[in-house]
N, C-alpha and C positions, 0 to 999 in steps of 0.2 A: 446235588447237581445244580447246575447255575446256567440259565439261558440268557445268550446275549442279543437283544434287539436292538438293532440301527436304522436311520429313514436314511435313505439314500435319492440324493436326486442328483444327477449329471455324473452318475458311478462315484460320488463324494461323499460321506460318511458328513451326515448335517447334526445328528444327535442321537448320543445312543445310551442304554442303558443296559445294567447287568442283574437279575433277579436271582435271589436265593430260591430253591426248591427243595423239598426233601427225598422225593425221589417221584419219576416221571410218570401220571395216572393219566390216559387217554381222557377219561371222567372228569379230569381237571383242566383240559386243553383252554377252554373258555373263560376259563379263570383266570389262568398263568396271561393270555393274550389283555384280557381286560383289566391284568395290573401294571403291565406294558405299556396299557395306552394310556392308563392313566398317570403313571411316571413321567410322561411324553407327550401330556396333554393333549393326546389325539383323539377320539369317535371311536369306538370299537368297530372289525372291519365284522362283512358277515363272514361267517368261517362256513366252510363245506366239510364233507367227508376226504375231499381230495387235503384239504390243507391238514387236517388231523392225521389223516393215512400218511403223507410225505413227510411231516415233521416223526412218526413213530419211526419209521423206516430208515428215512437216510439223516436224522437231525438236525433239521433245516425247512426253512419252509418262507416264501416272498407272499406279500400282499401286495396287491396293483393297487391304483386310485381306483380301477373299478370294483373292487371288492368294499371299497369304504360310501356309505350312501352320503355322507358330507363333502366334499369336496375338499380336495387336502392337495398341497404345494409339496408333493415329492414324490418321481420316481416310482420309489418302492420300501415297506416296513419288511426286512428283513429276520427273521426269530434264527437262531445257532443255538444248539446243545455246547456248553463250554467242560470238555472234559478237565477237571483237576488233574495235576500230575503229582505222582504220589512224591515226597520229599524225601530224599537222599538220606541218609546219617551221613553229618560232614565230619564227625567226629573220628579219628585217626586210630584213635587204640579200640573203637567199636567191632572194628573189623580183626583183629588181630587175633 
């Protein structure tokens, strides 16, 4: 599984990053965020229940400047689950 974070300020994608994972552990939510920001040189944000619960559920989840106790120049730290698409065989006589 592979989550993609971007800071977004002015709805503009300013920087963003793509993490490998091996597969999604509530228990690791904290982790996956605090290698995000550290790719991104940012502060860890505080996280709640709400942000762990919405990122489980629908694969997604925004942090505000108010969730970061440093003061940060953007918008919002957006996290997305990136589903892989499984690879086609493009080979001709595979199918045959």
């Amino acid at each position: 599984m592979k989550i993609w974070a971007k800071i977004l300020k002015e709805e503009k994608i300013k920087k963003s990053v793509v993490i490998d994972t091996a597969l999604f552990d509530v228990q690791d939510f904290s982790k996956y965020v605090a290698e995000i920001c550290e790719k991104l040189d940012l502060s860890c944000p505080i996280i709640l229940n709400y942000h762990v619960r919405h990122f489980n559920n629908l694969g997604l989840v925004s942090f505000k400047p108010n969730d970061f106790i440093e003061s940060v120049d953007f918008d919002q730290l957006f996290l997305e689950i990136v589903k892989e698409k499984k690879s086609k065989s493009k080979d001709f006589y595979a199918n045959l």
